[in-house]
VOPAGU-2260 file (C-alpha; in pm, 1 decimal, decimal comma):
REM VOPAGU-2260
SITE   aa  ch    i         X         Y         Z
SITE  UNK   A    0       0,0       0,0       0,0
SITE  UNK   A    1     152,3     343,9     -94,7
SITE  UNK   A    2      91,1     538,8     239,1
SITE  UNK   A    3     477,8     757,6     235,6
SITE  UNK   A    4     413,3    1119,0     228,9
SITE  UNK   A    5     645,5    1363,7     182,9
SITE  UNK   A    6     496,1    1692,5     261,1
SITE  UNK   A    7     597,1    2061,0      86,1
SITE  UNK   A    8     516,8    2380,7     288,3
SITE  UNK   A    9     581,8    2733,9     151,5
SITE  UNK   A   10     538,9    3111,3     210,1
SITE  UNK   A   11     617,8    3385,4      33,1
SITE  UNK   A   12     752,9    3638,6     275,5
SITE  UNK   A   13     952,8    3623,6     603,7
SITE  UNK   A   14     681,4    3809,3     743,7
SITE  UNK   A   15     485,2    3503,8     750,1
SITE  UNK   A   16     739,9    3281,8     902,4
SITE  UNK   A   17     672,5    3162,4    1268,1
SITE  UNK   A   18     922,4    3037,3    1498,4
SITE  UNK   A   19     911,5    2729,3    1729,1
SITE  UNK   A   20    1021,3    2671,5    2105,5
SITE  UNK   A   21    1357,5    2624,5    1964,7
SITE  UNK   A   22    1352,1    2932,7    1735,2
SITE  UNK   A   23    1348,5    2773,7    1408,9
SITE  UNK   A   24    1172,1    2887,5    1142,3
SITE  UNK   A   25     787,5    2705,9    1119,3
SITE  UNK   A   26     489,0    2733,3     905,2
SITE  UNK   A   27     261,7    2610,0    1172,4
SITE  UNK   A   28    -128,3    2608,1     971,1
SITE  UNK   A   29      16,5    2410,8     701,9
SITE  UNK   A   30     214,7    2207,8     906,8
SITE  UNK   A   31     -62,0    2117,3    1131,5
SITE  UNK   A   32    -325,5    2070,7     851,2
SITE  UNK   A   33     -87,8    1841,7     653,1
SITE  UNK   A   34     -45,4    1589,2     955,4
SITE  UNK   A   35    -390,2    1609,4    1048,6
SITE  UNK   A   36    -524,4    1507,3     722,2
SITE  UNK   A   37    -207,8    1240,3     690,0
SITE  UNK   A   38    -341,1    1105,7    1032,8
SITE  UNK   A   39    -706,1    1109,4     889,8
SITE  UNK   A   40    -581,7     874,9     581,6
SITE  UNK   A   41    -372,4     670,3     742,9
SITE  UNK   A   42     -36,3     784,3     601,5
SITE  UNK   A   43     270,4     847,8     745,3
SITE  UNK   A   44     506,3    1124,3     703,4
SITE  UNK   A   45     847,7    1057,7     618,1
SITE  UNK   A   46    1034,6    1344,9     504,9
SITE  UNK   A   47     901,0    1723,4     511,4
SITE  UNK   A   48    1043,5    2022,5     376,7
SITE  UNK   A   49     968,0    2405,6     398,2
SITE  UNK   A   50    1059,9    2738,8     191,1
SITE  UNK   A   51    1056,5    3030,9     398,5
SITE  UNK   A   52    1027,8    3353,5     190,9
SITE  UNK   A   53    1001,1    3237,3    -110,3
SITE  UNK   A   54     763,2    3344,9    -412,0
SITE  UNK   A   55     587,3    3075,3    -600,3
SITE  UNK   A   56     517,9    3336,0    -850,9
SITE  UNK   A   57     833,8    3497,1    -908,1
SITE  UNK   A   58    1054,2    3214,3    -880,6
SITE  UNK   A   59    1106,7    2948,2   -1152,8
SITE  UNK   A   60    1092,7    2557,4   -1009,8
SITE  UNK   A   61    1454,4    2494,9   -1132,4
SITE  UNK   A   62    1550,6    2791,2    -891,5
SITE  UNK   A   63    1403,4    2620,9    -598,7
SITE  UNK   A   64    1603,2    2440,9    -352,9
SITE  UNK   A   65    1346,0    2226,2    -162,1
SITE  UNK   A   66    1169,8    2142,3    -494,8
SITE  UNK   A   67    1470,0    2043,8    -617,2
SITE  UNK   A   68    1518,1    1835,1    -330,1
SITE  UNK   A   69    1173,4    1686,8    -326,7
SITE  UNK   A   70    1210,7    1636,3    -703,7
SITE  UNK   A   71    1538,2    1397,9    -655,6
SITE  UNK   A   72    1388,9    1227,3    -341,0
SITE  UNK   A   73    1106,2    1097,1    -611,8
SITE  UNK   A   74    1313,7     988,5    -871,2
SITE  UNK   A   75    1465,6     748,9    -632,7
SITE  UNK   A   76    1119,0     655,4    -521,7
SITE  UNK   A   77    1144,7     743,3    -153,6
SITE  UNK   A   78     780,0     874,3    -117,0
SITE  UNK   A   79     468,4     800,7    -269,0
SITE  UNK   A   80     261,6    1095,6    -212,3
SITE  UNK   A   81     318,6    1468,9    -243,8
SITE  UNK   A   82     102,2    1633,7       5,5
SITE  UNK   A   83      96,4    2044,2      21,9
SITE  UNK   A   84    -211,1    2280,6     195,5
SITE  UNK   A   85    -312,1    2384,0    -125,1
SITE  UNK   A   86    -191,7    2329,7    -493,8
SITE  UNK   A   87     -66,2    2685,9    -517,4
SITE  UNK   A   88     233,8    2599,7    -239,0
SITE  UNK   A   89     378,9    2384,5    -518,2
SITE  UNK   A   90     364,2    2724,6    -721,5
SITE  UNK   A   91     161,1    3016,7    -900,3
SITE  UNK   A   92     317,9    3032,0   -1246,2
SITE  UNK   A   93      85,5    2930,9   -1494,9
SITE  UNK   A   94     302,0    2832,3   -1750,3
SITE  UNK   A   95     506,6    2595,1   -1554,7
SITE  UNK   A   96     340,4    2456,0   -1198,5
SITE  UNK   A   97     112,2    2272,9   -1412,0
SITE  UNK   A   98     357,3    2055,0   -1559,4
SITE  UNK   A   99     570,3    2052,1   -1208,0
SITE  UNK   A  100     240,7    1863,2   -1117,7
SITE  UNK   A  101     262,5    1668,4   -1388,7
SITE  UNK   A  102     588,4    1512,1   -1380,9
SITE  UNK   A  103     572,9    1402,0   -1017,6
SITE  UNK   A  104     250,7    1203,8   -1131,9
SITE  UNK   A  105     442,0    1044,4   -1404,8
SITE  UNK   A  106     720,0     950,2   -1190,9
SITE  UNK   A  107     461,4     759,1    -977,4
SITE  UNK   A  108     402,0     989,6    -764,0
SITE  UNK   A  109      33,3    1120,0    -634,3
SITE  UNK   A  110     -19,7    1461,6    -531,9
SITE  UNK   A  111    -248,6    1566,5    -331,0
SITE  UNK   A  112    -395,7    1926,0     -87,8
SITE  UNK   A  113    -535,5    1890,5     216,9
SITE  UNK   A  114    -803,2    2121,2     125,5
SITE  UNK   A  115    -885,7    2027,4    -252,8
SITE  UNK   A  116    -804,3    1634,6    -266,8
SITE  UNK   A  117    -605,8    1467,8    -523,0
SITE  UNK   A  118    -482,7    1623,6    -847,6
SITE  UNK   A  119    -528,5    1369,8   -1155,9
SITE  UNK   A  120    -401,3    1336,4   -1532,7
SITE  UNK   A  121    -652,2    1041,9   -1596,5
SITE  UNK   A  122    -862,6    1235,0   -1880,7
SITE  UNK   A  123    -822,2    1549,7   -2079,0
SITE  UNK   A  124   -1024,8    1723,1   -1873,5
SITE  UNK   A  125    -828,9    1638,5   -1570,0
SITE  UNK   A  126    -516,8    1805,0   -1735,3
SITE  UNK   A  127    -717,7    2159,0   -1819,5
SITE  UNK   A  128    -850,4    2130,9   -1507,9
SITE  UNK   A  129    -542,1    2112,6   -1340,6
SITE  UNK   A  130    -418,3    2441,8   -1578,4
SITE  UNK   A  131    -666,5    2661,8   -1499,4
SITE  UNK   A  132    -650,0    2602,4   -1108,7
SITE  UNK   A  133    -313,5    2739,9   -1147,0
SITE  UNK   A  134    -381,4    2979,9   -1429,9
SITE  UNK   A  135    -619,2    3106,3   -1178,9
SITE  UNK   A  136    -305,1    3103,1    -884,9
SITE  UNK   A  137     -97,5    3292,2   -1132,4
SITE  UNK   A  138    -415,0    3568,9   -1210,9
SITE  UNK   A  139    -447,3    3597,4    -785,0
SITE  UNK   A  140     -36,7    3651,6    -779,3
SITE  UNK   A  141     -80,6    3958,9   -1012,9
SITE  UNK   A  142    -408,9    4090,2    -804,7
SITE  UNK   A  143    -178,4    4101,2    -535,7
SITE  UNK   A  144     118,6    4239,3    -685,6
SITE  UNK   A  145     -94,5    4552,9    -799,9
SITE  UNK   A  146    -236,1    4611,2    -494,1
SITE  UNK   A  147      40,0    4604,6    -304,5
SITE  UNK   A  148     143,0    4877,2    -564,6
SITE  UNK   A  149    -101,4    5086,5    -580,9
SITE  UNK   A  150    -149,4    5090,1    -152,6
SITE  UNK   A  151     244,4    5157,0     -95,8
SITE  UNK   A  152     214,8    5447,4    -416,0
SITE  UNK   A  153     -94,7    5607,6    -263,5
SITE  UNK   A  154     108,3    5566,9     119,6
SITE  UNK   A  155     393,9    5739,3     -62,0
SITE  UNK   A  156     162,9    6024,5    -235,5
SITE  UNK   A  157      55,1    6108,3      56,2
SITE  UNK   A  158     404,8    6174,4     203,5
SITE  UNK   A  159     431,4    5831,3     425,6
SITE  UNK   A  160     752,0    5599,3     462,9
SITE  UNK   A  161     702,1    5300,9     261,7
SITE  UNK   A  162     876,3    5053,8     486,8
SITE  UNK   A  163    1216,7    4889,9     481,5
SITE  UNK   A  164    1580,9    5039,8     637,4
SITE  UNK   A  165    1575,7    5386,5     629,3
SITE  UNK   A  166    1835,0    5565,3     350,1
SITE  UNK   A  167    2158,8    5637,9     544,3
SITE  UNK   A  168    2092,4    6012,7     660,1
SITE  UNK   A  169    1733,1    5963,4     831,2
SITE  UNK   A  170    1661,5    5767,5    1150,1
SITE  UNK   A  171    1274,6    5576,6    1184,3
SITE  UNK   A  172    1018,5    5699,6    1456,1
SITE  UNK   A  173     682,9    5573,2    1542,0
SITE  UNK   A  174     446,8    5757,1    1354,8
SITE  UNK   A  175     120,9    5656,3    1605,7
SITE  UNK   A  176     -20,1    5563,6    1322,4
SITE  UNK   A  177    -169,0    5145,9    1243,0
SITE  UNK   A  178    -212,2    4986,2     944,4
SITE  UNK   A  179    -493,6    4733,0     855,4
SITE  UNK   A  180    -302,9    4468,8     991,8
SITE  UNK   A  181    -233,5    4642,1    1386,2
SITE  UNK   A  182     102,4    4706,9    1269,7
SITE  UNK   A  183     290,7    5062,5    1401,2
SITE  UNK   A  184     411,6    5280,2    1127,8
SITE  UNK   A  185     716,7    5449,9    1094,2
SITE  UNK   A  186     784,2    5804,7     941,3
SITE  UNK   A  187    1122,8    5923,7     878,9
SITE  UNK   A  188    1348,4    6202,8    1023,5
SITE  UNK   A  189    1655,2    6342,5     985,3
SITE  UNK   A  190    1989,8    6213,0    1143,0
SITE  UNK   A  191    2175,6    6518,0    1153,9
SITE  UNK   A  192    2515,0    6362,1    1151,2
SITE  UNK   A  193    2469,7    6136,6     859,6
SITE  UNK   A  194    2303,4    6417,2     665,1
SITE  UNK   A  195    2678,9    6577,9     697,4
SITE  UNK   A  196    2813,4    6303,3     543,2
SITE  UNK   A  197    2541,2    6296,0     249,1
SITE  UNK   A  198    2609,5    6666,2     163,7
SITE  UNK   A  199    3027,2    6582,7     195,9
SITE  UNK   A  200    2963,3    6320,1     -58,0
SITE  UNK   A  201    2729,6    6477,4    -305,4
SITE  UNK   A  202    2949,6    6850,5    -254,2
SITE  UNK   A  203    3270,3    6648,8    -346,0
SITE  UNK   A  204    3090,0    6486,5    -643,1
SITE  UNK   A  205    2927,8    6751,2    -814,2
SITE  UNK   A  206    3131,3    7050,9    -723,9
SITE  UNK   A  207    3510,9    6860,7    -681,9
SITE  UNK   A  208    3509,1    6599,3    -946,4
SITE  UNK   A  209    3571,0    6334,8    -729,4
SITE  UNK   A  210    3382,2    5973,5    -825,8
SITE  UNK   A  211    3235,4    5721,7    -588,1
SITE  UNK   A  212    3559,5    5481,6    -533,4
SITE  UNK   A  213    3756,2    5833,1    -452,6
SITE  UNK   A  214    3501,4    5960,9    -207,5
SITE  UNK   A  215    3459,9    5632,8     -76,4
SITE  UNK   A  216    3880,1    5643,2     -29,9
SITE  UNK   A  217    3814,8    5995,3      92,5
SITE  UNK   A  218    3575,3    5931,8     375,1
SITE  UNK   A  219    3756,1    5617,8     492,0
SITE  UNK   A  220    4070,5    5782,1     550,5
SITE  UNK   A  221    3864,8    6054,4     721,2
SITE  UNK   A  222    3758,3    5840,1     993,2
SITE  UNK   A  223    3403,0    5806,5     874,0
SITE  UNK   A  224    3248,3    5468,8     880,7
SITE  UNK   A  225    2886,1    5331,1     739,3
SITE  UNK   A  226    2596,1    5267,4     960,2
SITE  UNK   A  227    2718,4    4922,5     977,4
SITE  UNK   A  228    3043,2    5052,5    1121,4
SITE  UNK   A  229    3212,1    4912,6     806,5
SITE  UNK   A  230    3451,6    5048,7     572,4
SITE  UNK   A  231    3259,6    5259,9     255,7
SITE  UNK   A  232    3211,5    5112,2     -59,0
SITE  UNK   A  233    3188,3    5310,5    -400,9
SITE  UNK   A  234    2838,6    5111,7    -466,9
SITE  UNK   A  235    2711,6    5269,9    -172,4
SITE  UNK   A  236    2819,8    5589,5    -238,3
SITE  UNK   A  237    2658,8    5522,7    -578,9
SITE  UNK   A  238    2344,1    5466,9    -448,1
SITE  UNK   A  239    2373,6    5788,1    -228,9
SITE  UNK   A  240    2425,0    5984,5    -506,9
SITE  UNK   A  241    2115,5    5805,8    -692,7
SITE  UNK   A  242    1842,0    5865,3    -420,4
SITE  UNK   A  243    1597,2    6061,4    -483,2
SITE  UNK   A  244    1503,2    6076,6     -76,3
SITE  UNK   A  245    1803,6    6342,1       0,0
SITE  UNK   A  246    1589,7    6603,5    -192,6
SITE  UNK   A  247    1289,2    6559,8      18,7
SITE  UNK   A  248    1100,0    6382,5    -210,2
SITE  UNK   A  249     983,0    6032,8    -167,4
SITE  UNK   A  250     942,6    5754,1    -407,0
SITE  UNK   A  251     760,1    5434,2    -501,9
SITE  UNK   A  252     795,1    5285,1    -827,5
SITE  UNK   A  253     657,0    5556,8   -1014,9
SITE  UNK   A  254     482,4    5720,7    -791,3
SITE  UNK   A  255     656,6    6019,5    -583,8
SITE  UNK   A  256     575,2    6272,7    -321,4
SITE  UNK   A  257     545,5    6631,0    -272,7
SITE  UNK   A  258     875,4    6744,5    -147,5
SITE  UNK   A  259     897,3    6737,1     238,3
SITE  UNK   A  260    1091,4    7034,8     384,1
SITE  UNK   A  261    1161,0    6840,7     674,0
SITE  UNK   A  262    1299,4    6546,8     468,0
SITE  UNK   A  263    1545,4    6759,5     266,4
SITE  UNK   A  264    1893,7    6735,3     259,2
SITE  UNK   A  265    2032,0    6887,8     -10,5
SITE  UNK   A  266    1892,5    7078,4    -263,9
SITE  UNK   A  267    1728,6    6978,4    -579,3
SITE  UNK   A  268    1949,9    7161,8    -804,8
SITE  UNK   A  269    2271,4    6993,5    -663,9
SITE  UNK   A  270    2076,4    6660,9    -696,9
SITE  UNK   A  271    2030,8    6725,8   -1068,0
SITE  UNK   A  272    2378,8    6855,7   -1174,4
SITE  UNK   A  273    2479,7    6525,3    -983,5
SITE  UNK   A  274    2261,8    6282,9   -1183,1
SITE  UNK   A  275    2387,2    6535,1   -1493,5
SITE  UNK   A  276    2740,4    6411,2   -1431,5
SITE  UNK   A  277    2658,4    6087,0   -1360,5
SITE  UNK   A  278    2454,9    6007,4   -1712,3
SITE  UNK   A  279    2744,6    6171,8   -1836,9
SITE  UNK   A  280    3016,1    5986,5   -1713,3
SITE  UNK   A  281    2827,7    5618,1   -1761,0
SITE  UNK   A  282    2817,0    5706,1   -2154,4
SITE  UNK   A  283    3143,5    5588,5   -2290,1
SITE  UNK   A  284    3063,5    5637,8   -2647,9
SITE  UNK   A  285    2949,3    6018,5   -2625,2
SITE  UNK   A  286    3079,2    6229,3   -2883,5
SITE  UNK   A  287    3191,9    6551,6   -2737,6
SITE  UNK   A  288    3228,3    6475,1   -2347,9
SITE  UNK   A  289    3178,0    6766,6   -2089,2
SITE  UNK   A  290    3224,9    6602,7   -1759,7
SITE  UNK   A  291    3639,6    6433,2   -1764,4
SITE  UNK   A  292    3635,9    6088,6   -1657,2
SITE  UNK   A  293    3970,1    6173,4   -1479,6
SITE  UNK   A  294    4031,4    6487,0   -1208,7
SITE  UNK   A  295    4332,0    6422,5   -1067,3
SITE  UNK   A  296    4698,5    6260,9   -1148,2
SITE  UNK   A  297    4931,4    6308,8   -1447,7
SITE  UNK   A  298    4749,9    6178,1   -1714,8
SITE  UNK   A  299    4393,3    6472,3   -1703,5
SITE  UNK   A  300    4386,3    6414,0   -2110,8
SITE  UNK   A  301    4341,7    6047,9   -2069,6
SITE  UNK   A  302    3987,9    5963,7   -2171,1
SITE  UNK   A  303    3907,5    6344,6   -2223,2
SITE  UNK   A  304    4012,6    6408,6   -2550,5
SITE  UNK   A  305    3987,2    6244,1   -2920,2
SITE  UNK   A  306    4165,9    6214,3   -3215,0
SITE  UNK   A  307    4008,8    6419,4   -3482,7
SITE  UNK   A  308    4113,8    6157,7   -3770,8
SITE  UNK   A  309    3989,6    5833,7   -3595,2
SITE  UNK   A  310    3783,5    5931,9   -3306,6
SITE  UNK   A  311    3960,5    5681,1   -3076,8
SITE  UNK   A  312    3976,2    5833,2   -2726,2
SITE  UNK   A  313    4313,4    5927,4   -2556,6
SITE  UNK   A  314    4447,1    5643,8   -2380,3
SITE  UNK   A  315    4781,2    5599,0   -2175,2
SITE  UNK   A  316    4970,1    5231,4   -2161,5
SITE  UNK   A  317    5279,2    5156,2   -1952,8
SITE  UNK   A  318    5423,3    4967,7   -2250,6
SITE  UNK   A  319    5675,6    5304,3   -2330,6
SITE  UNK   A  320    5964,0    5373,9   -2082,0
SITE  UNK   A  321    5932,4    5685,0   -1868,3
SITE  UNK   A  322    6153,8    5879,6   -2054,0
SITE  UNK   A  323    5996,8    5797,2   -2381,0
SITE  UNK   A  324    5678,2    5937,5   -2220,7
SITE  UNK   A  325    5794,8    6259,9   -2080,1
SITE  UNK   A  326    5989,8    6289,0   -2433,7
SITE  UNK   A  327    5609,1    6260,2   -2570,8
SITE  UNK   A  328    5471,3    6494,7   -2367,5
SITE  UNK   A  329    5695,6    6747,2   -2357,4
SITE  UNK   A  330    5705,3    6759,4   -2742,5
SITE  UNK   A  331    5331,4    6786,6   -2758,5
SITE  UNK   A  332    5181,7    7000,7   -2545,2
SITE  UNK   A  333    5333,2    7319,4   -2360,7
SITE  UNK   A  334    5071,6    7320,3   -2043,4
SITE  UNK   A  335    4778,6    7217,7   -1939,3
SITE  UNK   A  336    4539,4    7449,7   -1703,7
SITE  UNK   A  337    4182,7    7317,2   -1528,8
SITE  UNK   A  338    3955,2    7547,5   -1429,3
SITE  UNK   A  339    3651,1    7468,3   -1194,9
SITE  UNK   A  340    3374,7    7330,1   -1381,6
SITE  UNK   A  341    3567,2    7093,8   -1553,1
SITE  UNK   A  342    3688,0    7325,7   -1876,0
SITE  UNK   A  343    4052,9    7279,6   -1974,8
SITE  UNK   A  344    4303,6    7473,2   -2198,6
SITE  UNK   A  345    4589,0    7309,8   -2315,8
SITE  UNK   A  346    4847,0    7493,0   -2510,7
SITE  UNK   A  347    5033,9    7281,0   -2734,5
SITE  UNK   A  348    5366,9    7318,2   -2871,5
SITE  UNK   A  349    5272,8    7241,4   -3223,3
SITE  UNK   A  350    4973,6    7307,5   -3416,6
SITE  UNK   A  351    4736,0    7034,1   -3542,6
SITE  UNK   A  352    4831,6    7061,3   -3911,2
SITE  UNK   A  353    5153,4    6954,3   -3865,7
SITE  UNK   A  354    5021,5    6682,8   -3606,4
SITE  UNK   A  355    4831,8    6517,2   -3846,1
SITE  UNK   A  356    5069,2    6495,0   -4145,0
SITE  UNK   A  357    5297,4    6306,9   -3907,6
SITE  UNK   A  358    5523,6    6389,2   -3671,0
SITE  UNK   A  359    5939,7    6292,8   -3656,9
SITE  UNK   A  360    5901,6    6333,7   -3222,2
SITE  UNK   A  361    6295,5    6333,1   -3231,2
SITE  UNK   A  362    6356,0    6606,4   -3450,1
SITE  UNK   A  363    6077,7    6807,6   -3210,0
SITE  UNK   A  364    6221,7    6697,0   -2858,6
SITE  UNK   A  365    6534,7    6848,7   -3027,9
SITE  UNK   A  366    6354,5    7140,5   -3116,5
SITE  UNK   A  367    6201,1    7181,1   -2767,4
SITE  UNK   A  368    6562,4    7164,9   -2589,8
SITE  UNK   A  369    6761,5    7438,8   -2852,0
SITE  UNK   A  370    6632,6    7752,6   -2593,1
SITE  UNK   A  371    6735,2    7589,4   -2313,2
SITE  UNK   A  372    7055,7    7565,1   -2446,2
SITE  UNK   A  373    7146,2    7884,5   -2592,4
């Protein structure tokens, strides 16, 4: 008689996770229902596994660990039923659970719900059946989706935290304030000494030049650490410089807030010339760049400025000896001056007709040294 269960329980956020005397995670209602209706049948359990956080809808079975599991426990024919709460724990993505289903039944193996019985193949109509329930699981996943949406952009609208860690520069409070579900919210205020930091970093990358891996240098060596007490990272400072939150304005998806004097940081303006310099400095194929992908060291032409035969962008390689290079340099260009904003005037040492019908850099070096001499 084929009475071995193995039994499959699933939710899809932490939030729903329950811990046991021993503080492990536990799904408790499915758990409970599954042995109950095992001890009803007369079947007995023999190996159970759980996914804790983890989307039916979003994730793909072949991304699933205890699936997988589950899936290679059948093949070697160590269970003979599959036993979940509902279908839907087995997963909500209509163009695959349905065959998921499927293939455990061809291996031998029955599936069944505690609430809606066993799942056949035996007729055609047993196999659209079995689609549409989880056509149907897949429709309820989107419902869900979109509400969840549409609540957290109408929260943020209306100028209210959407939940998570607060951005490094604000601190959570209790707001007073419950949602449906008895649960305190939390609005968002301004930690004064991170917000130093925040206008340090976006100050030294609009108005100084500097990109995310040197400000992340910068601050380190300062003494400043992240919330985590950790050394900085350039992706964080990345993300810094990317939030939309310093400017007082907050965001969900596409829906944003009215800006929130109490929320701002830094002003809009800076915010913009920083995402300016940003789009500016990701596109590596622009034509005529205005922001210089290099601010500091001896080499401010490299990646600034183009040939005007080939178009190929100025690059420096180690290959040539030092003196070869100063030898270059010096018979090229005269001096180089930066001025704030980024502009730069070089005054070269021979003009760009003569440049491009080829150059004999020996004969020029030579040239360059005669004054010294006389």
């Amino acid at each position: 008689m084929k009475n071995r269960v193995c039994t499959l329980y699933r939710v899809s956020t932490d939030k729903q996770v329950d811990h046991n005397d021993k503080n492990q995670a536990d799904i408790p209602m499915q758990r409970k229902a599954c042995h109950a209706f095992c001890d009803k049948m007369g079947w007995t359990i023999v190996h159970e596994e759980q996914e804790e956080g983890v989307s039916g809808h979003k994730i793909r079975a072949e991304n699933r660990d205890k699936l997988q599991i589950i899936k290679g426990l059948a093949r070697q024919k160590k269970f003979d039923i599959l036993l979940v709460f509902m279908f839907d724990r087995i997963g909500r993505i209509a163009d695959e659970t349905p065959f998921v289903v499927e293939w455990f039944v061809k291996q031998g193996i029955e599936v069944w719900s505690t609430q809606e019985g066993q799942q056949r193949f035996d007729s055609h109509t047993d196999k659209l059946t079995n689609y549409i329930r989880f056509w149907q699981a897949d429709g309820e996943s989107e419902k869900t989706s979109i509400r969840t949406r549409t609540a957290l952009g109408q929260l943020v609208e209306a100028g209210g935290f959407k939940g998570g860690l607060a951005p490094y520069g604000y601190d959570l409070v209790k707001s007073g304030r419950f949602n449906k579900r008895k649960h305190e919210l939390y609005d968002l205020v301004v930690n004064e000494s991170e917000a130093a930091v925040v206008r340090t970093i976006f100050e030294k990358y609009v108005h100084e030049g500097y990109g995310a891996q040197r400000i992340a240098t910068y601050l380190n060596r300062q003494g400043y650490r992240a919330r985590t007490g950790k050394m900085w990272h350039h992706a964080t400072i990345r993300g810094i410089v990317c939030n939309l939150t310093y400017t007082g304005i907050l965001r969900c998806g596409e829906s944003r807030s009215q800006e929130l004097p109490h929320l701002q940081i830094i002003e809009p303006e800076l915010f913009e010339a920083a995402q300016r310099i940003r789009t500016a400095r990701a596109g590596s194929d622009v034509q005529e760049r205005h922001v210089p992908m290099n601010t500091r060291g001896k080499s401010l032409l490299s990646g600034n400025v183009y040939c005007g035969h080939c178009g190929a962008r100025l690059a420096l390689y180690d290959t040539a000896s030092i003196e070869a290079k100063k030898m270059i340099v010096s018979s090229l260009i005269r001096r180089v001056d930066v001025y704030r904003g980024y502009k730069l005037h070089i005054e070269f040492t021979i003009d760009f007709e003569q440049f491009c019908c080829g150059l004999d850099f020996e004969a020029v070096a030579e040239q360059t040294k005669r004054p010294a001499s006389q």
